[in-house]
C-alpha angles and dihedrals in degrees: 000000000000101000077058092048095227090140126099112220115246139136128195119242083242103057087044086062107024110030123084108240100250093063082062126079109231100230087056098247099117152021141196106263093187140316146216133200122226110232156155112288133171145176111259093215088058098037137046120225098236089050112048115109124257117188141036096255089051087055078071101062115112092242089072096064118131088358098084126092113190123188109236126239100224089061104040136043093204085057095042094052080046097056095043081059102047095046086048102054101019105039125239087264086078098059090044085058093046097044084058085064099093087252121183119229131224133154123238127061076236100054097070086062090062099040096051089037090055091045096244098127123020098225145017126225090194152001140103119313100211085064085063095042098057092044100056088037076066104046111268134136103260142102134196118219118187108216120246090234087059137254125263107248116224115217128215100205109182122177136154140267110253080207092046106146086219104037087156093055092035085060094055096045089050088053090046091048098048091043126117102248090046088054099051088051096055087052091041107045097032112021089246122157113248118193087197100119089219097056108093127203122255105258106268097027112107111267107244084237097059087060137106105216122196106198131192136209104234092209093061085045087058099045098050094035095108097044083044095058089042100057093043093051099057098042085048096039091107102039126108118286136192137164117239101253091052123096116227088261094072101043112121126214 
């Protein structure tokens, strides 16, 4: 939408004041909403603390086969930034490595969350992290880790339509949206990530700051999309799939 330049510049009061600059585009069109990061994740009755893996490199320990589920790049955004991340810093020899894990694959970034949660599969290789935190705010047997190496960090951008037929009321809602009340809210309500420097993080939720972020340019992840899909495909043709309505009984090789 940019490249077609079909976004009006503006930018809220709020994200002027509040927002580092590179969650801002520089020609004023967007911001970062909110954000998420895609992590390791695993079921605490499956799993001992001392003994869950944390970081990339420990997913490839023997020990994990057959018990990873891993989201897929050609179905979700949020895995496909992932991936781009993860082949980048990490080399496409790790994901060959991992793919020999006996993984299995789903499809969503929000689909390793529910295997891991029903039991169905020990650890995630990936998937977002505010799924896991709400869950185990509620009680449930799960547990996030962000890898050592870092975790990719998933942006919200949201901008305006030059051609809106309300741009009054599109600029409000901007400002309502990027306030700091909205924001909190965002972080509070659903474990989302808020760059606002007012919004603080729910008490036993890991601080933002605290965090190794490992950013993409969105532009380079649309550019290599198709080579990206390509490649994983190929090094994750023969793992483990199952839809998500299936239980771990019906997957096929």
């Amino acid at each position: 939408m940019e490249e077609e330049r079909r976004l009006a510049a503006y930018v809220p009061e709020d994200v002027a004041r509040h927002f580092p600059a590179d969650q801002i585009d520089p020609d004023g069109t967007s911001a970062t909403s909110c954000a998420w990061f895609e992590v390791i994740g695993y079921n605490t009755e499956q799993v001992k603390r001392e003994e869950a893996p944390k970081s990339y490199a420990d997913l490839l320990d023997p020990k994990w086969r057959g018990k990873i589920v891993k989201g897929h790049p050609s179905y979700s955004g949020a895995i496909m930034t992932a991936t781009f991340v993860l082949a980048r810093d990490l080399g496409w020899p790790y994901l060959e490595k991992l793919s020999q894990q006996r993984v299995m694959q789903v499809q969503s970034a929000a689909d390793p969350p529910k295997k891991i949660l029903l039991g169905e599969r020990a650890v995630m290789a990936d998937g977002n992290d505010y799924n896991l935190v709400l869950a185990k705010d509620q009680g449930k047997p799960v547990e996030v880790v962000y890898p050592t190496e870092g975790a990719p960090l998933i942006i919200v951008p949201s901008g305006i339509f030059k051609n809106a037929p309300n741009p009054n009321a599109a600029r409000l809602f901007q400002s309502y949206f990027f306030s700091a009340e909205t924001q909190q809210m965002l972080a509070d309500e659903f474990a989302h990530r808020s760059f606002h420097g007012k919004v603080k993080e729910k008490a036993g939720h890991v601080p933002l700051d605290k965090l190794k972020m490992l950013k993409a340019d969105p532009a380079q992840v649309q550019v290599q999309s198709e080579e990206i899909k390509a490649k994983y495909a190929k090094l994750f043709r023969g793992v483990t799939r199952c839809d998500q309505a299936a239980r771990i009984d019906r997957c096929a090789r």
